[in-house]
mmCIF file of the N, C-alpha and C atoms, coordinates in Angstrom:
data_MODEL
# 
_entry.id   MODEL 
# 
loop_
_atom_site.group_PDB 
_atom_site.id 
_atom_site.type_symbol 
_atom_site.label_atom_id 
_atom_site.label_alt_id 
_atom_site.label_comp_id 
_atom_site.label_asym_id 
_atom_site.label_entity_id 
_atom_site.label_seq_id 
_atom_site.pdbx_PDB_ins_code 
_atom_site.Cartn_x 
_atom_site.Cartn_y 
_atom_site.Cartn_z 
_atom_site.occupancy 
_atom_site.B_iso_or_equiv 
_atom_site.pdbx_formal_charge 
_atom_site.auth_seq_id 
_atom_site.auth_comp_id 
_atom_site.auth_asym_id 
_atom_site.auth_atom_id 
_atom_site.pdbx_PDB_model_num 
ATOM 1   N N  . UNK A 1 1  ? 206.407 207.431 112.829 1.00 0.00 ? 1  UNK A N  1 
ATOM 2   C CA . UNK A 1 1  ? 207.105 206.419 113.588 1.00 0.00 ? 1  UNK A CA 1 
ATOM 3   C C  . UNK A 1 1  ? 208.604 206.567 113.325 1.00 0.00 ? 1  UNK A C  1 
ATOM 4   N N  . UNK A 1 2  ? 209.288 206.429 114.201 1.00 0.00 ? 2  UNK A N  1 
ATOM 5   C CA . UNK A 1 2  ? 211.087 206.665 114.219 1.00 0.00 ? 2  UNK A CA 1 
ATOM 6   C C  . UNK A 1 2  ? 211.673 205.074 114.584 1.00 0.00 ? 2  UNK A C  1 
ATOM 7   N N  . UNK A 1 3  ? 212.069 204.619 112.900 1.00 0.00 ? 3  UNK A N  1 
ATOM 8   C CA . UNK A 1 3  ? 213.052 203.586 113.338 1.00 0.00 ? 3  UNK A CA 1 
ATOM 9   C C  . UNK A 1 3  ? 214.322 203.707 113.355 1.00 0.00 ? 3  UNK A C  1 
ATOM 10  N N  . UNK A 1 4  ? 214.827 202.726 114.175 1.00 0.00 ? 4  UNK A N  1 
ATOM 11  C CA . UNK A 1 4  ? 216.343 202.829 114.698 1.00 0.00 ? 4  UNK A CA 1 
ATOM 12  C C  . UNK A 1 4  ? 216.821 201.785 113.601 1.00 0.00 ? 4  UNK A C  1 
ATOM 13  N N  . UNK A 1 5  ? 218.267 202.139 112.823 1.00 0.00 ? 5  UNK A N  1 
ATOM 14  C CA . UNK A 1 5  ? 218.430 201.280 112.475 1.00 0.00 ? 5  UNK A CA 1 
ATOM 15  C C  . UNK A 1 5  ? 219.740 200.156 113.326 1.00 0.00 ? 5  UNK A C  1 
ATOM 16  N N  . UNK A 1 6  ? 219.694 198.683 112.807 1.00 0.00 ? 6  UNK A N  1 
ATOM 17  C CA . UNK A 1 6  ? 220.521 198.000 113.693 1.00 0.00 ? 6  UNK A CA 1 
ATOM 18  C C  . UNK A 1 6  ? 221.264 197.191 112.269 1.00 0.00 ? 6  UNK A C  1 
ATOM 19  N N  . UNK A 1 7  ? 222.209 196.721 112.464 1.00 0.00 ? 7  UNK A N  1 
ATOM 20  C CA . UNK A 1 7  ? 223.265 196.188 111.685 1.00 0.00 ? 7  UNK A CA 1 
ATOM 21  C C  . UNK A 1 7  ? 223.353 195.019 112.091 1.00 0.00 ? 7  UNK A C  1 
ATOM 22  N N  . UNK A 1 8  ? 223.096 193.607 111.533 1.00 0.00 ? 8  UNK A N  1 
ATOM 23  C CA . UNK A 1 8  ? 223.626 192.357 111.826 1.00 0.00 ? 8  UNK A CA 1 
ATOM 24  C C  . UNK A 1 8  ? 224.360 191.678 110.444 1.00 0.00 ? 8  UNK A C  1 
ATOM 25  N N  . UNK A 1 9  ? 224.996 190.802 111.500 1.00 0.00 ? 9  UNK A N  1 
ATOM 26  C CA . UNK A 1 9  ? 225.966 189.758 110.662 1.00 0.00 ? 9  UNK A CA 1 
ATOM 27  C C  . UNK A 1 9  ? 225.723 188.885 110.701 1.00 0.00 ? 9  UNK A C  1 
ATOM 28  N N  . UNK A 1 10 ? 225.669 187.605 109.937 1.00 0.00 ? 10 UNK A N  1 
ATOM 29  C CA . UNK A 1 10 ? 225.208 186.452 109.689 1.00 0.00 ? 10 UNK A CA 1 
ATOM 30  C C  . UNK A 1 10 ? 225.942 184.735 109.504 1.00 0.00 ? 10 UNK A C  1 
ATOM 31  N N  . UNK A 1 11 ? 226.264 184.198 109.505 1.00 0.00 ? 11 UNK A N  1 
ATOM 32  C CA . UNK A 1 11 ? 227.099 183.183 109.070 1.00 0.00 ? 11 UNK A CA 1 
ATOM 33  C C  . UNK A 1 11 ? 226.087 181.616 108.931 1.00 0.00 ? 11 UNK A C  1 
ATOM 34  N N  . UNK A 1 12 ? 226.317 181.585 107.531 1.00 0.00 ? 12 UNK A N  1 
ATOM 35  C CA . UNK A 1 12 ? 225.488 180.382 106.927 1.00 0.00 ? 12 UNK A CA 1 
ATOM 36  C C  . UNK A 1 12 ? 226.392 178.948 106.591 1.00 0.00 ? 12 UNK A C  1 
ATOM 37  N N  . UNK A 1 13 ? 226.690 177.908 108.028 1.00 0.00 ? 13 UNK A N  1 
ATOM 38  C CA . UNK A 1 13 ? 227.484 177.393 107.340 1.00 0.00 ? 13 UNK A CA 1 
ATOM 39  C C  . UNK A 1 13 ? 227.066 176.235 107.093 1.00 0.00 ? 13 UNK A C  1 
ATOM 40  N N  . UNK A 1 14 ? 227.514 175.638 105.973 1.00 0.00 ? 14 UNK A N  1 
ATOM 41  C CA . UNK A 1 14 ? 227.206 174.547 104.915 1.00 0.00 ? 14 UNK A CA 1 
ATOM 42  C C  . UNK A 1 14 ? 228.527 173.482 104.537 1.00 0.00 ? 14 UNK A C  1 
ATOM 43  N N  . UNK A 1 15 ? 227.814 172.424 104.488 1.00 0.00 ? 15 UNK A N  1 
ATOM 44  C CA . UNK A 1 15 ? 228.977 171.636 103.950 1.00 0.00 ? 15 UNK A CA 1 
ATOM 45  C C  . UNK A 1 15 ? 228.689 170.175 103.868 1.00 0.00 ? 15 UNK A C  1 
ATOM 46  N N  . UNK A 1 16 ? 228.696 169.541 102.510 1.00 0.00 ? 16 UNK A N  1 
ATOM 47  C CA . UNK A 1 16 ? 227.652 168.599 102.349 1.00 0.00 ? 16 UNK A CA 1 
ATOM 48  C C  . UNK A 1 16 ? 226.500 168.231 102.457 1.00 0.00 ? 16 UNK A C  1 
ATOM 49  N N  . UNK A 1 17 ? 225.772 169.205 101.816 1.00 0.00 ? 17 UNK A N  1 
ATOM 50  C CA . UNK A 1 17 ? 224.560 169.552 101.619 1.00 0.00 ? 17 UNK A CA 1 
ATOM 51  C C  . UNK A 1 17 ? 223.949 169.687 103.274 1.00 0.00 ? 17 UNK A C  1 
ATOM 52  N N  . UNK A 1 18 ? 224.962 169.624 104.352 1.00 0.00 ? 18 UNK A N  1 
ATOM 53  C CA . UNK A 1 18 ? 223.944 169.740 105.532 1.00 0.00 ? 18 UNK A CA 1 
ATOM 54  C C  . UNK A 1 18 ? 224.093 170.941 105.628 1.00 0.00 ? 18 UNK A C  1 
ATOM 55  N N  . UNK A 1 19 ? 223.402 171.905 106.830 1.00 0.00 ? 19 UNK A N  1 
ATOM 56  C CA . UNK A 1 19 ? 223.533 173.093 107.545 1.00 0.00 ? 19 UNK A CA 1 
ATOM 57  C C  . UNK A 1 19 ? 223.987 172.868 109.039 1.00 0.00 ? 19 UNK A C  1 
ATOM 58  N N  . UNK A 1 20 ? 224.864 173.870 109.189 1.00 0.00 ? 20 UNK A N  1 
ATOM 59  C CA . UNK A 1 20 ? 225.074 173.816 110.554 1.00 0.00 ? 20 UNK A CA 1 
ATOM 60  C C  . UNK A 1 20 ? 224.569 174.786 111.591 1.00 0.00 ? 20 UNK A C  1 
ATOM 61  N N  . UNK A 1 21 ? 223.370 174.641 112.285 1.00 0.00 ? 21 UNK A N  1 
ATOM 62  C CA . UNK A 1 21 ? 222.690 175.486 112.935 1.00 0.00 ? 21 UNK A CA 1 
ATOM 63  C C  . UNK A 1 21 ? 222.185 175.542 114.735 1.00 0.00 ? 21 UNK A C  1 
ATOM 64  N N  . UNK A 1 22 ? 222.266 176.975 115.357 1.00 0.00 ? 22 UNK A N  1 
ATOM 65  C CA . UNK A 1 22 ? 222.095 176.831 116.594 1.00 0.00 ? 22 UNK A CA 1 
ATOM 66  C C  . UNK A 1 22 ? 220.687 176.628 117.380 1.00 0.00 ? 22 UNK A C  1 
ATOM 67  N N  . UNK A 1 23 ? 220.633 176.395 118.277 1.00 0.00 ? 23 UNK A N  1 
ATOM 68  C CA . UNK A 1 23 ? 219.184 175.999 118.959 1.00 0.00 ? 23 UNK A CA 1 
ATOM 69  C C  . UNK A 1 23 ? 219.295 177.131 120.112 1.00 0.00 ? 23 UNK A C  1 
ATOM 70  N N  . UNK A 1 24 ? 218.317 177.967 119.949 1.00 0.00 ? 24 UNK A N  1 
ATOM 71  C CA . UNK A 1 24 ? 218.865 179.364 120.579 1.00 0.00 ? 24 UNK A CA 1 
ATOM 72  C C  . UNK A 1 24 ? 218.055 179.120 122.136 1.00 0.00 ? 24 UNK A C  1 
ATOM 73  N N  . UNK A 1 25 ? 218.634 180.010 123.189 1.00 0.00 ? 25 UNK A N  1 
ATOM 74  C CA . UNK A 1 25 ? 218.769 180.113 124.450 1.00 0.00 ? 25 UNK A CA 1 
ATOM 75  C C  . UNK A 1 25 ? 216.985 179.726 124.842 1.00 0.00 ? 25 UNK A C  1 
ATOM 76  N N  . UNK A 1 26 ? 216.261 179.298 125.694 1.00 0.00 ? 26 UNK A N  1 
ATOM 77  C CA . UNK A 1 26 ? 214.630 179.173 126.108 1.00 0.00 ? 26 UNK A CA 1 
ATOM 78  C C  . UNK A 1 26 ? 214.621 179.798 126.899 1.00 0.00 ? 26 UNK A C  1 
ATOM 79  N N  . UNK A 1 27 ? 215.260 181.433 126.854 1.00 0.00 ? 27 UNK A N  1 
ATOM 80  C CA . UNK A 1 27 ? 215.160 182.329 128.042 1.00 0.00 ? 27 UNK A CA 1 
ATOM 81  C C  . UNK A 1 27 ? 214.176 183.437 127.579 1.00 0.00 ? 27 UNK A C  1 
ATOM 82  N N  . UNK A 1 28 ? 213.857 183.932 128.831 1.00 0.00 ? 28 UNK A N  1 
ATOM 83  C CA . UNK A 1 28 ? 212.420 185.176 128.508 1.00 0.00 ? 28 UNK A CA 1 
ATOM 84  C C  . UNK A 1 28 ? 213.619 186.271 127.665 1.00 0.00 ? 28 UNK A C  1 
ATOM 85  N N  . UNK A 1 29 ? 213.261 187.233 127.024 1.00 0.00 ? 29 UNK A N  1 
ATOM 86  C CA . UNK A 1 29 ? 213.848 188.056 126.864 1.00 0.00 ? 29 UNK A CA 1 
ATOM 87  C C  . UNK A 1 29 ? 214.548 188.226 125.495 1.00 0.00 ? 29 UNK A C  1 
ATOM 88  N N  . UNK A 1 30 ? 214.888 187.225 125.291 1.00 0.00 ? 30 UNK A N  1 
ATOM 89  C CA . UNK A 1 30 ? 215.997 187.387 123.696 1.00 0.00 ? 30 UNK A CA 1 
ATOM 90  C C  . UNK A 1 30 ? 214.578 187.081 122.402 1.00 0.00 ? 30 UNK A C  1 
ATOM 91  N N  . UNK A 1 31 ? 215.065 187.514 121.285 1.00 0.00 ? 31 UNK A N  1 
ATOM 92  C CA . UNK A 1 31 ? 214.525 187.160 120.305 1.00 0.00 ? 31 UNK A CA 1 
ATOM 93  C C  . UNK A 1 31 ? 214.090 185.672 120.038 1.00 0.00 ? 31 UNK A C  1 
ATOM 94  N N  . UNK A 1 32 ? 213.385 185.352 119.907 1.00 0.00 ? 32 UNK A N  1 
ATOM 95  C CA . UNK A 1 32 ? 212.541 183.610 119.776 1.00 0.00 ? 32 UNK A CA 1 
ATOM 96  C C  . UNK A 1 32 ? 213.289 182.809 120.233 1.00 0.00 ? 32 UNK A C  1 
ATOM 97  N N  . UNK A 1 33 ? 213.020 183.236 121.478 1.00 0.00 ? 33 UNK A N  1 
ATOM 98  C CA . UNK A 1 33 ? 213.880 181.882 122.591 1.00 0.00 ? 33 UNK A CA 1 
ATOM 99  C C  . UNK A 1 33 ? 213.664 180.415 122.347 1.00 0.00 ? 33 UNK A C  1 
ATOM 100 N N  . UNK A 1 34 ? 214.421 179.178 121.887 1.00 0.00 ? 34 UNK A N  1 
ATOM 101 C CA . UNK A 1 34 ? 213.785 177.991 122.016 1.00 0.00 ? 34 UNK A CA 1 
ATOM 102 C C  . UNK A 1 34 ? 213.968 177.571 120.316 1.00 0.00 ? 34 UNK A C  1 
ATOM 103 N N  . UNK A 1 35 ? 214.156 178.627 119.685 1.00 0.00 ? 35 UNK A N  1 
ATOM 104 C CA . UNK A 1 35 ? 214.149 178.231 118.317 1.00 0.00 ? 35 UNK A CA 1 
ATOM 105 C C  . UNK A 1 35 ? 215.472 178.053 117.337 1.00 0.00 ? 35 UNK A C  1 
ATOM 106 N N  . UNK A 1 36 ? 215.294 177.366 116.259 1.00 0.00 ? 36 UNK A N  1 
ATOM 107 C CA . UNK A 1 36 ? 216.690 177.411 115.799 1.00 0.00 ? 36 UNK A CA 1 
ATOM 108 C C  . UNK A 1 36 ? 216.881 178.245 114.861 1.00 0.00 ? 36 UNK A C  1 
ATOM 109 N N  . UNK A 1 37 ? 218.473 178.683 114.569 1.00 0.00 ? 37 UNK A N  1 
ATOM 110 C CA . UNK A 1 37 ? 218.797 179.500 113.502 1.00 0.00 ? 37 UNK A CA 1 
ATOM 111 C C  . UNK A 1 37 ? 220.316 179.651 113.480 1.00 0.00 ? 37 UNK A C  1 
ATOM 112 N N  . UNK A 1 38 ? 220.532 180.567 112.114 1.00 0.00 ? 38 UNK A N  1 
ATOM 113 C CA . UNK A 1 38 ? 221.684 180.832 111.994 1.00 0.00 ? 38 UNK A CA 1 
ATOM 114 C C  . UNK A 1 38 ? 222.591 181.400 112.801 1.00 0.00 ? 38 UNK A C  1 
ATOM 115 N N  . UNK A 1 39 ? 223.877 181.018 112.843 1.00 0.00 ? 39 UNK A N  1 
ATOM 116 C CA . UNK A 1 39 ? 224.848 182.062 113.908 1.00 0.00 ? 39 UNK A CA 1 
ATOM 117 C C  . UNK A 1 39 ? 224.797 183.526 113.238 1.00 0.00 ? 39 UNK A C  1 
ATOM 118 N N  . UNK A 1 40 ? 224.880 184.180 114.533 1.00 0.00 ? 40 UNK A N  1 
ATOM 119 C CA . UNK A 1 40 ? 225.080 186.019 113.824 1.00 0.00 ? 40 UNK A CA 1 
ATOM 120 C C  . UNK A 1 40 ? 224.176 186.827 115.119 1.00 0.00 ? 40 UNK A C  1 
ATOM 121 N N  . UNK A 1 41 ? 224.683 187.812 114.861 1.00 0.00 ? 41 UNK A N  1 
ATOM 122 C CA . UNK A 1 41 ? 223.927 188.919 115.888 1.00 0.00 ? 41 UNK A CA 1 
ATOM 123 C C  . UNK A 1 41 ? 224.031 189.898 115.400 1.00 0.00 ? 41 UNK A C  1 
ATOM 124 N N  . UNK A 1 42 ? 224.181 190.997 116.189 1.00 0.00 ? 42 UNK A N  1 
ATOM 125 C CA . UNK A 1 42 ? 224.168 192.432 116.188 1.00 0.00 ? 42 UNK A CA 1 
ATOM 126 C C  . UNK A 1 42 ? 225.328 193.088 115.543 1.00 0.00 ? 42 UNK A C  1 
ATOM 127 N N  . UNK A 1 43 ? 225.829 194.023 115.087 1.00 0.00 ? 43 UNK A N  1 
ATOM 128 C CA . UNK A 1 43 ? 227.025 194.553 114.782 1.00 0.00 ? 43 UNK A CA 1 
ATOM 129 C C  . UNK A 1 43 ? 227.433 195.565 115.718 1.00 0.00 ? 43 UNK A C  1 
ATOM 130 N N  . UNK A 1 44 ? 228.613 195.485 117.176 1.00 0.00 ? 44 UNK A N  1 
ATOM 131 C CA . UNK A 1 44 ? 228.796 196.595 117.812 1.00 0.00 ? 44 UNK A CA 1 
ATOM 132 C C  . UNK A 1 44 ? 229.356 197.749 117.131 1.00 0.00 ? 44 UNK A C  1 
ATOM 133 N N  . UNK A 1 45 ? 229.362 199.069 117.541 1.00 0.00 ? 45 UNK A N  1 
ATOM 134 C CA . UNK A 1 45 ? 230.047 200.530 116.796 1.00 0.00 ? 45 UNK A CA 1 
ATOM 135 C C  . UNK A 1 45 ? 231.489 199.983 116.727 1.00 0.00 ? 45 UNK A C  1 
ATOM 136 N N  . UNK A 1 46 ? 231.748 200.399 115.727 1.00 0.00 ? 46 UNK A N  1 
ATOM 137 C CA . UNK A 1 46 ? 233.065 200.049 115.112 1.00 0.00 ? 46 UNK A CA 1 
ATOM 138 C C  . UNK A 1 46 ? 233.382 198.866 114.789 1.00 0.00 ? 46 UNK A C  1 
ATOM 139 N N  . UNK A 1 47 ? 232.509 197.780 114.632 1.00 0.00 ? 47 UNK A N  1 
ATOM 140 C CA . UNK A 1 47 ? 232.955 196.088 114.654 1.00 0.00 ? 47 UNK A CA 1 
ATOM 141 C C  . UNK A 1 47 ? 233.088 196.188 112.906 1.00 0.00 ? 47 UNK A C  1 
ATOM 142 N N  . UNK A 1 48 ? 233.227 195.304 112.341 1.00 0.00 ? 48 UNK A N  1 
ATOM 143 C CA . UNK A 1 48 ? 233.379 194.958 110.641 1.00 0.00 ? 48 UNK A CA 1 
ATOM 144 C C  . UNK A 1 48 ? 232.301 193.578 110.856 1.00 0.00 ? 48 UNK A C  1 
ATOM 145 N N  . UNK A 1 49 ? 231.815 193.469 110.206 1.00 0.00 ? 49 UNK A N  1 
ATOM 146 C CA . UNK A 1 49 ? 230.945 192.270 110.564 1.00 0.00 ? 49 UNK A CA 1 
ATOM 147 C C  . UNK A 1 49 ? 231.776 191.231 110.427 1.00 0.00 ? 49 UNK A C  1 
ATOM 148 N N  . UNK A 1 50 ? 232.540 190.866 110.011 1.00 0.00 ? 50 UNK A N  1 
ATOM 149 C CA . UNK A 1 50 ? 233.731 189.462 109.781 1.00 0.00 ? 50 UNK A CA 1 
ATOM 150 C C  . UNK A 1 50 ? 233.727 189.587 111.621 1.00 0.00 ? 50 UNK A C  1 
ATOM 151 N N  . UNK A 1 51 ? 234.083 190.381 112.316 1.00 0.00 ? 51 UNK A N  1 
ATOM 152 C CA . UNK A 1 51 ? 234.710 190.440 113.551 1.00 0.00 ? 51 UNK A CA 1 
ATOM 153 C C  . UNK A 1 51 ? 233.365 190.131 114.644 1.00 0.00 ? 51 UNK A C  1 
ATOM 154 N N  . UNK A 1 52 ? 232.098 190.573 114.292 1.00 0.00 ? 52 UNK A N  1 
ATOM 155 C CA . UNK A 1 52 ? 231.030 190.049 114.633 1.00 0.00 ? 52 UNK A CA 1 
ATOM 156 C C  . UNK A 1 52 ? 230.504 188.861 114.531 1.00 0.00 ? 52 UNK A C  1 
ATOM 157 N N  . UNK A 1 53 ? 230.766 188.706 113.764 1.00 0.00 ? 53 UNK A N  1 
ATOM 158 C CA . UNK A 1 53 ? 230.332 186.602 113.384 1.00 0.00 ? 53 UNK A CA 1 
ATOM 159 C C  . UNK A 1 53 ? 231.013 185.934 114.425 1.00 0.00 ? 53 UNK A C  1 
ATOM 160 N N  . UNK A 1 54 ? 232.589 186.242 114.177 1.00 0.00 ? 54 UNK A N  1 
ATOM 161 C CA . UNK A 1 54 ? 233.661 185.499 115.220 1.00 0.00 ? 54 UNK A CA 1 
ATOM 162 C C  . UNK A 1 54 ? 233.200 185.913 116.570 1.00 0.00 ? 54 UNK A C  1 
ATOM 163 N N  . UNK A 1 55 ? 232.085 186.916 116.868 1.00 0.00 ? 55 UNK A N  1 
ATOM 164 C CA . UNK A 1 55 ? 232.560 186.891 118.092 1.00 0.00 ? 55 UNK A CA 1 
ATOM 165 C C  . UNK A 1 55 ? 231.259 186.196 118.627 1.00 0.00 ? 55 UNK A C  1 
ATOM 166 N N  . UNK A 1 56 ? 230.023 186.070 118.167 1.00 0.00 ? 56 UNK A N  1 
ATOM 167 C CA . UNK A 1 56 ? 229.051 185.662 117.839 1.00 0.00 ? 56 UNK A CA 1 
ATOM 168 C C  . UNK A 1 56 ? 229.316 183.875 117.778 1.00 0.00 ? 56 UNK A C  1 
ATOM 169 N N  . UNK A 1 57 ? 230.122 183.538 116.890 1.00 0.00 ? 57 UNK A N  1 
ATOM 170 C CA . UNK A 1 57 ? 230.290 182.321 117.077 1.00 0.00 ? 57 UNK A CA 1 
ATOM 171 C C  . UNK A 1 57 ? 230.590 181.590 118.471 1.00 0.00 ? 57 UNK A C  1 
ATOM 172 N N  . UNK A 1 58 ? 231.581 182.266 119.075 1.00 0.00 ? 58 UNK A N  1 
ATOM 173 C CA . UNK A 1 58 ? 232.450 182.398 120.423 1.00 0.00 ? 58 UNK A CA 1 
ATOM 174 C C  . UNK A 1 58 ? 231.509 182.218 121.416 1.00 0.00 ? 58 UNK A C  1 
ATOM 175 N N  . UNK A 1 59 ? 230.397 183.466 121.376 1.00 0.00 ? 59 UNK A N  1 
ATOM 176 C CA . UNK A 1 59 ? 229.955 183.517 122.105 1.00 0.00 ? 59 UNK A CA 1 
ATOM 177 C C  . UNK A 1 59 ? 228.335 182.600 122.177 1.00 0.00 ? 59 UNK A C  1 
# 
């Protein structure tokens, strides 16, 4: 079997003991549509992950 590898970035944010977390898209197609989780995605070629979070957040 040939895996690909993929690079993600993450952002866990906290602050007074709460979490601050997204309720992701209920569309066919993306990873567990409908569910919640941390901000972060993918890392594009050449991104630094700092620059991925931000854009991730943004977006």
């Amino acid at each position: 079997m040939n895996h690909k590898r993929v690079e993600v970035a993450i952002a866990i944010l906290h602050a007074n003991h709460r979490f601050l977390m997204q309720l992701r898209d209920n569309i066919p197609g993306i990873i567990y549509p409908g569910h919640w989780g941390f901000f972060g995605g993918h890392i594009d070629p050449g991104e630094t992950p700092e620059s991925a979070v931000m854009r991730e957040l943004l977006e």
